[in-house]
N, C-alpha and C positions, 0 to 999 in steps of 0.2 A: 545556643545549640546545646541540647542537651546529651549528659555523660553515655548516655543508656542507647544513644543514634551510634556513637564512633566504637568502631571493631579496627583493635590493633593485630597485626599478623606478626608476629616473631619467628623469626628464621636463626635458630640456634644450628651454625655451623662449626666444621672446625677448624677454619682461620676467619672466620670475619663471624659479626652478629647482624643480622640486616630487619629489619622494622619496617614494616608499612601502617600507615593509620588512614582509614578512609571509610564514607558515610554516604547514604542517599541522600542525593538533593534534586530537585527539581526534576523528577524523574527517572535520573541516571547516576551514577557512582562517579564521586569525586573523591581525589588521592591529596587530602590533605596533608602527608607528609611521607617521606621517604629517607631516608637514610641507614648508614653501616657502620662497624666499627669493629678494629682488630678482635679478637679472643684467641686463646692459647689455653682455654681451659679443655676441651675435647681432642681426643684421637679416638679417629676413626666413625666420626662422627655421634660416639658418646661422651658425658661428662664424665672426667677422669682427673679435672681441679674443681671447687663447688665456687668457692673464692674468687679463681681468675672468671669464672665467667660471671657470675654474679657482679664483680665489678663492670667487665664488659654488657652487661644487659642493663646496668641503672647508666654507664655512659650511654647507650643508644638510647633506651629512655627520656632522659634530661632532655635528648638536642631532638626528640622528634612532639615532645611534649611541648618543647619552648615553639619547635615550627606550629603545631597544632593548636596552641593559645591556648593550652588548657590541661590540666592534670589528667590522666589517663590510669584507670584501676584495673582494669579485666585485660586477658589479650588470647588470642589462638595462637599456639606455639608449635608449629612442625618437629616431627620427632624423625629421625633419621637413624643414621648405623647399621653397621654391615650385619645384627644379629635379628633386624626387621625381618619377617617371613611371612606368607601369603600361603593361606593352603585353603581348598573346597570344602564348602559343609551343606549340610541337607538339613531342612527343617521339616517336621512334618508335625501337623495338629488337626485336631475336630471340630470342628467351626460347633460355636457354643449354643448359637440362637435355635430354639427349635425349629424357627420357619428358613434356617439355613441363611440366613443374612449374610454374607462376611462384613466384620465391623473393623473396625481400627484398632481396636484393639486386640482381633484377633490375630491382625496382622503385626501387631507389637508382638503378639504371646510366639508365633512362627518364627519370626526371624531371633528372637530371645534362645527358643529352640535349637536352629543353627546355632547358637552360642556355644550349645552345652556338647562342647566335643572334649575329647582326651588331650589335656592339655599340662606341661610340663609346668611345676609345681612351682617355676620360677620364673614364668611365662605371664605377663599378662596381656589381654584381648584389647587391640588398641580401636577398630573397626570390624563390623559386622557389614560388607555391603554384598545386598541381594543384586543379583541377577535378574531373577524372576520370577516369577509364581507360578504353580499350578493349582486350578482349580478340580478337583475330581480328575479326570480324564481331560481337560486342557490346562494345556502348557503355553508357557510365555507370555502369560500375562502382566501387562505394566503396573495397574494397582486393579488386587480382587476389590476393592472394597465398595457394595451395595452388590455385587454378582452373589450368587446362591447357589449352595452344596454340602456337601459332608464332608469335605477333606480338604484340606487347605498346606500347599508345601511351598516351599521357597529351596533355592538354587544360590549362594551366596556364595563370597571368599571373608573367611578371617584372617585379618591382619596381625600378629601379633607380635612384641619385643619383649625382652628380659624386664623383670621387675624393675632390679637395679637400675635399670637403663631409664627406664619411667622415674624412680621416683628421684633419682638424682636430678632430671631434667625440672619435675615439678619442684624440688628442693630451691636449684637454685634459683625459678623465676621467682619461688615464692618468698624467698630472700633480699628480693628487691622490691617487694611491697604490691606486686601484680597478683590478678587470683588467675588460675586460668578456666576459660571457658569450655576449652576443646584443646585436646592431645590430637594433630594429625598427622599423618604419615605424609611428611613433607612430597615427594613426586604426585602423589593422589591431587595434592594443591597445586603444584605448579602445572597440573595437567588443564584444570580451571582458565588457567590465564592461555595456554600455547597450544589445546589441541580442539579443531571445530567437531561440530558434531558430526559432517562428513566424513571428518580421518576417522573418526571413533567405530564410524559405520563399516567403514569399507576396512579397518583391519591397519594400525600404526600402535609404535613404539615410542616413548617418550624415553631418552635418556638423559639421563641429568647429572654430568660431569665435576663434581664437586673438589671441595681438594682432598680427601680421606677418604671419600668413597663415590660410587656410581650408583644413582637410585635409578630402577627400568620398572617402565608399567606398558603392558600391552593394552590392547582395547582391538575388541572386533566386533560386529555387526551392537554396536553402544552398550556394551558389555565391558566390565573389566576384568579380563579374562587370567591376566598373571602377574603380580608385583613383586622384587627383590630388590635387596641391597649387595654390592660390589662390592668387594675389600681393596679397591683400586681406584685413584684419583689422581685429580691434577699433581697435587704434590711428588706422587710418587716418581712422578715424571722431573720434579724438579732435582729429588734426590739423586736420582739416576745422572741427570747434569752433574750436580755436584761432587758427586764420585768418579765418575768418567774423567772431569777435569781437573780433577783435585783440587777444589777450589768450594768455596765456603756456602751456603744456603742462599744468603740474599745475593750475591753473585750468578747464580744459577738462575736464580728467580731471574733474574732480570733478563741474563741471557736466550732465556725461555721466552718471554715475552717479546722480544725486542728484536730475534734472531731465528728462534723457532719453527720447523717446519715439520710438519708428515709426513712430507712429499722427498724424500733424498735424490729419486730421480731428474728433481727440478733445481738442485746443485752441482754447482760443476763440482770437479772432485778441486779445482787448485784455489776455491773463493774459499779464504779464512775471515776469521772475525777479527777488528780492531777491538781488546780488551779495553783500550784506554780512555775509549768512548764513555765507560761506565765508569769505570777506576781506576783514574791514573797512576796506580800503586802497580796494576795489571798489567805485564809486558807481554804475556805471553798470547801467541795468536794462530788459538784453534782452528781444526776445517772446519767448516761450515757442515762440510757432508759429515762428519765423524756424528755433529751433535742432531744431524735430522736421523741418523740411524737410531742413536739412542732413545728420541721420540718414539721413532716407529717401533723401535721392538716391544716399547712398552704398550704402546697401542696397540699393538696389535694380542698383543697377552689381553689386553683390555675387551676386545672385540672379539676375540674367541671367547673370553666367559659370556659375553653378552647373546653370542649367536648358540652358547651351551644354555644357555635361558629358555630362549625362542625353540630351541630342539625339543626340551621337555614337552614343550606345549605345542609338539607339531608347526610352528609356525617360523620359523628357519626359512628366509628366504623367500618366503612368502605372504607378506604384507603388504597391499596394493597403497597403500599410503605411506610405506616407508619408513623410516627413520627421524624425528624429528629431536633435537640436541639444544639442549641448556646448560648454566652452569657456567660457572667460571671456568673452568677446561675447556670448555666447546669453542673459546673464542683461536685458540689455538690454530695457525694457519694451514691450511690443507686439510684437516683434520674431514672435513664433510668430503671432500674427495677421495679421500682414505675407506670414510665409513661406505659407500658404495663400493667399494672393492670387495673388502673385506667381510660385508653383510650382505651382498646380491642384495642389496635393496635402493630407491631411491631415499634421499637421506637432503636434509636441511636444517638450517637454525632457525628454532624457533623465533615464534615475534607473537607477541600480545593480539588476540580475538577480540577485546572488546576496547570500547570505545571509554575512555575516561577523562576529567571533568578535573581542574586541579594542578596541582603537583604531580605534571606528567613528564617531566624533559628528562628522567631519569629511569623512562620505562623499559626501554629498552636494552639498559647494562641488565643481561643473563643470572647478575646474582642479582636481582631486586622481584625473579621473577616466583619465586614461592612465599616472600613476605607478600605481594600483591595476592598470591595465590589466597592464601590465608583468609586475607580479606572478605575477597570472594564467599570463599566459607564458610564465614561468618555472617556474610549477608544473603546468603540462601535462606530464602525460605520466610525472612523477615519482611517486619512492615518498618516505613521509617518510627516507629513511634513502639516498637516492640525491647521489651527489656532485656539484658543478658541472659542467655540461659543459667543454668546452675552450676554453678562453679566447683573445679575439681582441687582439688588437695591430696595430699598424703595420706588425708583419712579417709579418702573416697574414690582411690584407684580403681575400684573395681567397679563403677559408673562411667568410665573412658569410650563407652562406642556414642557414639554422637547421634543425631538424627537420622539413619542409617536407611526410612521409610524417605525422606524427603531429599537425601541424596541420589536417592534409587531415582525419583523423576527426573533428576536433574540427567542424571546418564544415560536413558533410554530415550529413544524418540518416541 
C-alpha cells in the first residue's frame, strides 16, 4: 500500500484530539484506523499551549500509525474556534479566450477574484466556496467550463480565522513531524459524513456540539449558505454543574453524563442523585431537577444564539430538513427534544451517509465524526493512485483555500 493512497483527518479539539486514517480500496473507502486522545492544549477551540497539544497529536499519531501498519507524513487538520467567520463575496472577470470559451482557468482566475475582498490585516482566508456562476445574463450555473461569453462571475462564501489561530494550529502539527495538506473548517467536514444531498436541497442545519464551542453550517437548495462558530459548548455546561454544586470538574463531568437531562419536566422534583455511585468520598445528594435546570438554562442560551444565526439569514424556523446535531454535546439526553422546542424545527443526531469498508465499529461515537469528515476531503476529487496535494506550512499560509472548483461539484446537484 502505498504512502501517497492513505489521507489522515485530524480533528484538533479542545479536550480530545481524534484521527481518522482511510484509503480507496476495491472501489469504496476503507477506515483503516480510528482513534482519540485527551488535549488540554486549546480553549475555545484554539491552541493556547503549542506543547500540550503537540504532545497530544504525536500520542494520537503513534497508536493510529501502529493500527494502520505504517508511518503516515501528510494529514487534513480541521480548524475550528469561536473567531471562524463566513461572510459573501462576488467574483467577476472577462473570460480571456477570444472565441469566449470559458476555461478552467478562468474559472481558477473568478473565484481567486472572490478572494480579493477587505480583509482584516490579521485575518487569514481559510476557503473560498462558490455557490455558483454566472454566465453573461445566466445565472446558477454548476461548472461554466466549455459554455461561451464575455463575463464570467461567481457567488461564493469566504471562510476566514485569525492568523494566530492558523499558524499556531500549523505550528503544532508541524512539530510532530506531519505536513499538512489542507487547513479545513471543521463543520464544512463533518457535513461530508452526516448530511445527504436531500437535506442540503430542501434547506438543514448541521450543528456540532463540541466542548468549547458550537460550529453551525446551513445548507439550502445544495448551497452553503451560512457558517459560524459558538463561544458555547459541552463544557460549559459541565462548569455550570460544577458551580451549582460546588463540587469539582471531573465530578460534574460525570454527573452530566451519567444523570444529565434537558428535559426537567421529565423529573420529579423529589428524585435526587446517589453521589456515591461515582465517589464514595461524595455524601451529598442533589435533585435531580436542580441539575436538569441548570442544563437547560445553558441550552437554552445555546439555542437562542443558534436561532440568532438562522435569523440573519432569514431562515429561523424555517428549514424543511431541520436540525441535524453532532459532537460530543449532542449525546446529552433530551437534548433533540429540547432542540425542537426551542428552534421550531424538526431536529435529530446525526449518523454517517456513507458506506465504509474497515475500521468501522467506532463510527458512530459523534466525536469521530469530522476526523472521518477529513477524510472524505481529502479523497474528493482523487484517483487511488493520485499524490498529496501540496503541502501547507508556516511559510505558505496564504495558499489555505483548497480545491474550492472541485468542492463546488461536490455541493450542488
Amino acid at each position: 500500500m502505498a504512502q501517497s493512497n492513505i489521507v489522515l483527518g485530524l480533528d484538533i479539539g479542545t479536550t480530545k484530539i481524534a484521527a481518522c486514517a482511510g484509503h480507496y480500496a476495491e472501489g469504496g473507502i476503507e477506515i483503516l484506523s480510528m482513534t482519540k486522545t485527551p488535549n488540554a492544549g486549546l480553549r475555545r477551540g484554539q491552541v493556547v499551549d503549542v506543547e500540550e497539544t503537540v504532545s497530544s497529536i504525536s500520542a494520537v499519531l503513534e497508536e493510529v500509525e501502529r493500527t494502520a501498519g505504517q508511518p503516515l507524513k501528510n494529514a487534513i487538520v480541521g480548524l475550528g474556534g469561536a473567531q471562524v467567520e463566513s461572510i459573501a463575496s462576488k467574483g467577476v472577470i472577462a473570460v480571456s479566450r477570444p472565441d469566449g470559451e470559458i476555461t478552467a482557468q478562468d474559472v481558477d482566475r473568478v473565484i481567486e477574484a472572490a478572494r480579493a475582498i477587505a480583509m482584516p490585516a490579521n485575518r487569514e482566508i481559510v476557503h473560498v466556496l462558490p455557490k455558483w456562476f454566472t454566465v453573461d445574463a445566466e445565472d446558477r450555473i454548476v461548472d461554466p467550463v466549455g459554455m461561451t461569453g464575455i463575463r464570467l462571475e461567481v457567488e461564493a462564501h469566504v471562510v476566514s480565522c485569525p492568523s494566530p489561530a492558523m499558524k499556531n494550529a500549523l505550528r503544532a502539527v508541524n512539530q510532530t513531524g506531519l505536513e499538512v495538506d489542507q487547513l479545513v473548517f471543521s463543520p464544512l467536514a463533518t457535513a461530508e459524513v452526516l448530511l445527504t444531498k436531500r437535506q442540503r436541497e430542501s434547506g438543514v442545519v448541521l450543528i456540532d456540539i463540541g466542548a468549547g464551542t458550537t460550529g453551525v453550517v446551513v445548507y439550502e437548495e445544495g448551497d452553503l449558505v451560512h457558517a459560524a462558530v459558538l463561544p458555547v459548548g459541552s463544557m460549559h455546561i459541565t462548569n455550570d454543574i460544577a458551580i451549582g454544586l460546588k463540587t469539582s470538574i471531573d465530578l460534574a463531568e460525570a454527573i452530566k453524563i451519567k444523570y444529565g437531562t434537558a428535559l426537567k419536566e421529565d423529573v420529579r422534583d423529589i428524585d435526587t442523585i446517589d453521589l456515591t455511585t461515582i465517589d464514595p468520598s461524595e455524601l451529598e445528594r442533589p435533585k435531580l431537577r436542580y441539575i436538569a435546570e441548570i442544563i437547560e438554562a445553558r441550552l437554552s442560551e445555546l439555542f437562542m444564539m443558534v436561532n440568532d444565526e438562522l435569523r440573519k439569514i432569514g431562515k429561523d424556523g424555517t428549514l424543511p430538513a431541520g436540525a441535524v446535531f453532532t459532537g460530543g454535546g449532542s449525546q446529552l439526553h433530551g437534548l433533540v427534544e429540547m432542540a425542537k422546542q426551542n428552534l421550531h424545527l424538526p431536529a435529530k443526531l446525526g449518523r454517517p451517509i456513507t458506506e465504509f469498508a474497515g475500521s468501522v465499529d467506532k463510527l458512530d461515537d459523534p466525536t469521530y465524526a469530522t476526523s472521518v469528515g477529513l477524510v472524505l476531503w481529502g479523497l474528493q476529487g482523487k484517483t487511488p493512485h493520485e499524490p498529496h496535494a501540496k503541502s501547507f506550512s508556516l511559510d505558505n499560509v496564504e495558499g489555505v483555500v483548497g480545491k474550492a472548483r472541485d468542492f463546488f461539484k461536490q455541493l450542488l446537484p
